[in-house]
C-alpha positions in Angstrom: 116.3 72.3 106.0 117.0 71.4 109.6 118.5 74.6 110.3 115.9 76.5 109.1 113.4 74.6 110.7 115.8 75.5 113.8 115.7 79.0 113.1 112.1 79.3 112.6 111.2 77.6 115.9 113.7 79.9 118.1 111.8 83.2 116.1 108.2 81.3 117.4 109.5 80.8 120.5 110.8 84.9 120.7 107.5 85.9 119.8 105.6 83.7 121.5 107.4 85.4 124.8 106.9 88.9 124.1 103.1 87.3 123.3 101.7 91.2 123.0 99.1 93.2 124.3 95.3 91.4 124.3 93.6 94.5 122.6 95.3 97.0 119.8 96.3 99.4 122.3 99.8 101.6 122.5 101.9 103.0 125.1 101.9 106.8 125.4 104.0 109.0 127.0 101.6 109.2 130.0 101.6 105.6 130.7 98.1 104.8 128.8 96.6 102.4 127.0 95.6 103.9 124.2 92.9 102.6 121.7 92.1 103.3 117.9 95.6 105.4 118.1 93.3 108.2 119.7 90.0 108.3 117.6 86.6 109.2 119.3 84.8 106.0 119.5 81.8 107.5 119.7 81.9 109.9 116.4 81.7 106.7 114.3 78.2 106.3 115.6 77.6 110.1 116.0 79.5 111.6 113.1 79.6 108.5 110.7 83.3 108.9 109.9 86.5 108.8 111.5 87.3 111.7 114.5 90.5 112.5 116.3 90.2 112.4 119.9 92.1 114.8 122.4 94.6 113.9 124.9 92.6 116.0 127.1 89.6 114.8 127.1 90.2 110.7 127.8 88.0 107.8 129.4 89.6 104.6 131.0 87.8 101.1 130.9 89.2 98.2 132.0 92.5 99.5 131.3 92.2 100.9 128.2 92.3 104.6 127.2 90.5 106.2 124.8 90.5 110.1 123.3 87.6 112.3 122.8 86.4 114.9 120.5 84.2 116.8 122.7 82.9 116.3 126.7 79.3 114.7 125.8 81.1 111.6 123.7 83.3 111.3 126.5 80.0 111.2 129.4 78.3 109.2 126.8 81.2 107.0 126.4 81.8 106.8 130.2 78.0 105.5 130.6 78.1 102.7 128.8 81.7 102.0 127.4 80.6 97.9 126.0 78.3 100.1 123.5 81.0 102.2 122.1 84.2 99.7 121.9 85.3 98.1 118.7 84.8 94.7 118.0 87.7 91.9 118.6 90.0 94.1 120.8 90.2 96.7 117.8 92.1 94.6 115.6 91.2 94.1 112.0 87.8 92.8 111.6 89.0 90.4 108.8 92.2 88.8 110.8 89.6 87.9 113.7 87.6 85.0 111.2 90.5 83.4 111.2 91.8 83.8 114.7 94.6 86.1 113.6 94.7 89.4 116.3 97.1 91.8 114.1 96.2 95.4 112.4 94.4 98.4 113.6 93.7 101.5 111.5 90.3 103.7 113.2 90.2 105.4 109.5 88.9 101.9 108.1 85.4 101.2 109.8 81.8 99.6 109.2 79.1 99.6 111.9 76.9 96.7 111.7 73.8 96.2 113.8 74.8 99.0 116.3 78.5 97.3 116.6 82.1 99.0 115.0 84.4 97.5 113.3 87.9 98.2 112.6 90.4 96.8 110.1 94.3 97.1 109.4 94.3 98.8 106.4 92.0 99.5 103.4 92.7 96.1 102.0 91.6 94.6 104.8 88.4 96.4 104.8 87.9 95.3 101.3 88.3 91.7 101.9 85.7 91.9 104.7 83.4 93.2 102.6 83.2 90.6 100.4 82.1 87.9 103.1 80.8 90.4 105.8 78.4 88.2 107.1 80.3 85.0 107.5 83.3 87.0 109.0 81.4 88.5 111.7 79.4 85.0 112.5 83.3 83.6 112.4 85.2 86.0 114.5 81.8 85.8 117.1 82.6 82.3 117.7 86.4 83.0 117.8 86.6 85.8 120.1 85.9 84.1 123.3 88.8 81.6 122.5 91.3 84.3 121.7 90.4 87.3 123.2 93.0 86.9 126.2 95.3 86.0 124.4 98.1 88.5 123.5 98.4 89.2 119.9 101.4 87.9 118.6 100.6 84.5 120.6 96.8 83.9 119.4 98.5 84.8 115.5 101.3 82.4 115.6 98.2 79.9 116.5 96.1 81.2 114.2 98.9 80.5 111.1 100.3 77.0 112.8 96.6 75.6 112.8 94.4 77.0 110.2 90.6 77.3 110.3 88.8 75.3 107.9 87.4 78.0 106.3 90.6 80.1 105.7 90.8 81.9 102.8 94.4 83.0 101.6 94.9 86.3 100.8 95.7 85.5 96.6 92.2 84.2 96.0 90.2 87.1 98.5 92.0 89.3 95.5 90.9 87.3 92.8 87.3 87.5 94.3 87.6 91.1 94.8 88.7 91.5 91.1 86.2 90.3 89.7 83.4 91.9 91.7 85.6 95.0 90.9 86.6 94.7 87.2 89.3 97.1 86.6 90.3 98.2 89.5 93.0 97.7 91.5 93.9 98.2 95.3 98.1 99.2 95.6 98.9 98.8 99.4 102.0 97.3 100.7 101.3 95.3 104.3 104.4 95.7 105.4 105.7 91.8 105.7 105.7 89.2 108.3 109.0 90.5 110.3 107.4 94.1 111.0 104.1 93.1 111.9 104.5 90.3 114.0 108.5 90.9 115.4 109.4 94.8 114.6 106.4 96.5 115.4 102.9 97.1 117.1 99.2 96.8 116.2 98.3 100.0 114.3 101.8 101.0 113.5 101.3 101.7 109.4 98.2 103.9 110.0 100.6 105.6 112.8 103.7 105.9 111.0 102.4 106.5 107.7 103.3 103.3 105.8 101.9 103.1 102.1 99.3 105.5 103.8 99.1 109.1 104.9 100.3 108.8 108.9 97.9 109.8 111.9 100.4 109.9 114.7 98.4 110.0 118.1 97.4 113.4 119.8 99.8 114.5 122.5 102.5 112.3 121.4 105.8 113.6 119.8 104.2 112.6 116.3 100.9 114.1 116.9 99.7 115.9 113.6 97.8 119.1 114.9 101.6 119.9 116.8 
């Protein structure tokens, strides 16, 4: 026992250093930034569904990069960029209730009240659903607490100190079942070592795990090559 509980605290403290980025962003080639893996942010509002971006046509705010579909979502972008980013750094909308900063897929969405938000996968878009309104009043009060905090850091938190109101993942399914009788939702998350050791926010949606991938445009992986 005291060895594990030796090994686990010298994995917290190696994650805990390499705490992670304070929004869902990844590294391209060019040195960006790069948000919702390359999706317009303004289609969701325009189009109502998910849009590749172009490397071409990009936007920086604060740091952060984001792809375009066409000129006018980048000018309208570039005018008011608060309007057009997603909610809690990008990272799933039902991770930031509990103070957990992990996930990003732009192919799972809501806008709510003029505001978009983004989930990890389909499953956790799901669970939101069922809760939408206290998630969002959650993750409000949250945010400011979190939000520079790199991700790997504010989720270790998040799992060592639970919020009162945490749900765990076996009953959200139970609840989902039976407002869903009959159907089923297959997805494989991917485990505890890749997503908060291994890998990077938004790296299933990328790399097509248990999902069809998106790679980013202009990268080595980028679909329309």
């Amino acid at each position: 026992m005291e060895m594990i509980r030796g090994l686990l605290l010298a994995l917290a403290a190696t994650v805990l250093t390499a705490c992670g980025t304070t929004h869902a962003t990844i590294e391209t080639s060019r040195g960006e930034q790069l948000m919702l893996l390359g999706f317009d942010p303004v289609a969701y509002f325009t189009d109502g569904k998910p849009v590749r971006g172009k490397h071409t046509l990009a936007a920086t705010t604060e740091g952060r990069t984001y792809y375009f579909a066409t000129t006018d979502h980048r000018t309208t972008f570039q005018q008011a960029p608060a309007k057009y980013e997603p909610q809690y750094g990008g990272f799933c909308s039902n991770g930031a209730p509990y103070a957990v900063k992990l996930g990003s897929d732009p192919t799972q969405f809501e806008i709510r009240d003029g505001r978009l938000f983004i989930f990890g996968d389909i499953l956790g878009h799901e669970m939101w659903l069922l809760h939408e309104q206290e998630n969002i009043r959650h993750a409000d009060e949250l945010w400011p607490s979190i939000g520079d905090l790199g991700w790997r850091e504010a989720s270790m938190r998040a799992w060592t100190n639970k919020v009162p109101w945490y749900r765990t993942g076996r009953v959200l399914m139970d609840e989902w079942k039976q407002k869903h009788p009959g159907q089923e939702i297959n997805y494989d998350t991917g485990g505890f070592w890749n997503n908060m050791v291994l890998k990077y926010p938004g790296w299933r949606a990328r790399e097509g795990f248990s999902q069809q991938a998106l790679g980013v445009p202009g990268e080595a992986d980028d679909p329309a090559r």
